[in-house]
C-alpha positions in Angstrom: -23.2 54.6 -29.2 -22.0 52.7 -26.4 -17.9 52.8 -25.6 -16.5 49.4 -25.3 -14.8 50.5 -21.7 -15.8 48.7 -19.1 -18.5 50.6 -16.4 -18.1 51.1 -12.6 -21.1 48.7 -12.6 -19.2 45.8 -14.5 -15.8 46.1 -12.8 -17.8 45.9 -9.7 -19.8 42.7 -10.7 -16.5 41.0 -11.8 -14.6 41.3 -8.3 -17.8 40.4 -6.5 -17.7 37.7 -9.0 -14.3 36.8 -8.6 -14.1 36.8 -4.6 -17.2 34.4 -4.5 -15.0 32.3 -7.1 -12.7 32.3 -4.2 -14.7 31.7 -1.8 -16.1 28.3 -3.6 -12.3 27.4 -4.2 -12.7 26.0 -0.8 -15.5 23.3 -1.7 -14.3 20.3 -2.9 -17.0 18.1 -5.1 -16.0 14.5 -5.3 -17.5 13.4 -8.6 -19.7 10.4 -8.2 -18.8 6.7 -10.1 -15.5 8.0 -10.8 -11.3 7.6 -9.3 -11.6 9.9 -5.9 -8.9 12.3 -7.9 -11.4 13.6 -10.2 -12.8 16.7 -8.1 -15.5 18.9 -9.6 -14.3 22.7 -9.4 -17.3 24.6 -8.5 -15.0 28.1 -8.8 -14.9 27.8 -12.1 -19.2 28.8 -12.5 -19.2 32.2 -12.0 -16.0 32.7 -14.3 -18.7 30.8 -16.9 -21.6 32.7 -16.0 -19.3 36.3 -16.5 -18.2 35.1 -19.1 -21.5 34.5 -20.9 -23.7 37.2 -19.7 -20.9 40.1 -19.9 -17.9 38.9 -22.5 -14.9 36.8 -22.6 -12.7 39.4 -20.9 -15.1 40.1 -17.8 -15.1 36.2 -17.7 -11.2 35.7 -17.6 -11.1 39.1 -15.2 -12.9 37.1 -12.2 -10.6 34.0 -13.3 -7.7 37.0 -12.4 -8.9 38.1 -9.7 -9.5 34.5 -8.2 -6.0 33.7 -8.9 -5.4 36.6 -7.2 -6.8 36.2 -4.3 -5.4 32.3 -3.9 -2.2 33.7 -4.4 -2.8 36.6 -1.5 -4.5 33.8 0.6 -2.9 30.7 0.4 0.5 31.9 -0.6 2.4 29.1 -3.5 4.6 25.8 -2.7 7.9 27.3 -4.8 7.6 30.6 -3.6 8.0 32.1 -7.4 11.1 30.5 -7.4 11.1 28.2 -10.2 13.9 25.8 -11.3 16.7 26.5 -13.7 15.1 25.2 -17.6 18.4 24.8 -19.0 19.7 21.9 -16.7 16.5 20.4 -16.5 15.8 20.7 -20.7 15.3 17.3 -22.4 16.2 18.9 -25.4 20.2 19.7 -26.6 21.1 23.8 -26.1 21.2 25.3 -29.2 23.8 26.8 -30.6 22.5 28.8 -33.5 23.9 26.5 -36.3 21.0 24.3 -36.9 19.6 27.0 -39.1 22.6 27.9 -41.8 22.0 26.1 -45.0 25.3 26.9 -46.2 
């Protein structure tokens, strides 16, 4: 019987996987007949093909490592640093007091 653990052989295939996912980040598809917005994602294929040929999780582990390696690469606009939720909430704090029947 086969363990469900992933092999040296699989980990392998899913970061080659997910550094060509990387790699293909950097081609941008303009879709044809449609606003020039609309970009087809070509990184997103061998996430699909992992993802069908070895299981859900090897797919979403080369969607990790590609975020990854964007992150590593290209860095992020806000640094991490995201704004404060409270002042920006559309909704009033709560207080606890909604939920007492009595």
């Amino acid at each position: 019987m086969k363990s469900k653990q992933f092999q040296v052989k699989t980990i392998a295939f899913i970061s080659m996987l997910g550094a060509l996912s990387a790699v293909l980040m950097a081609i941008n598809v303009p879709l044809p007949f449609a606003p020039t917005f609309l970009k087809f994602d070509i990184s997103e294929l061998p996430a699909l093909f992992a993802g069908f040929f070895l299981g859900p999780a090897s797919g979403g582990g080369v969607i990790a490592v590609k975020l990854l390696l964007k992150v590593l690469l290209q860095g992020t606009e806000t640094a991490f640093v995201f704004p404060n939720r409270k002042e920006q909430s559309i909704l009033p704090p709560f207080d606890g007091k909604a939920l007492c029947l009595s």
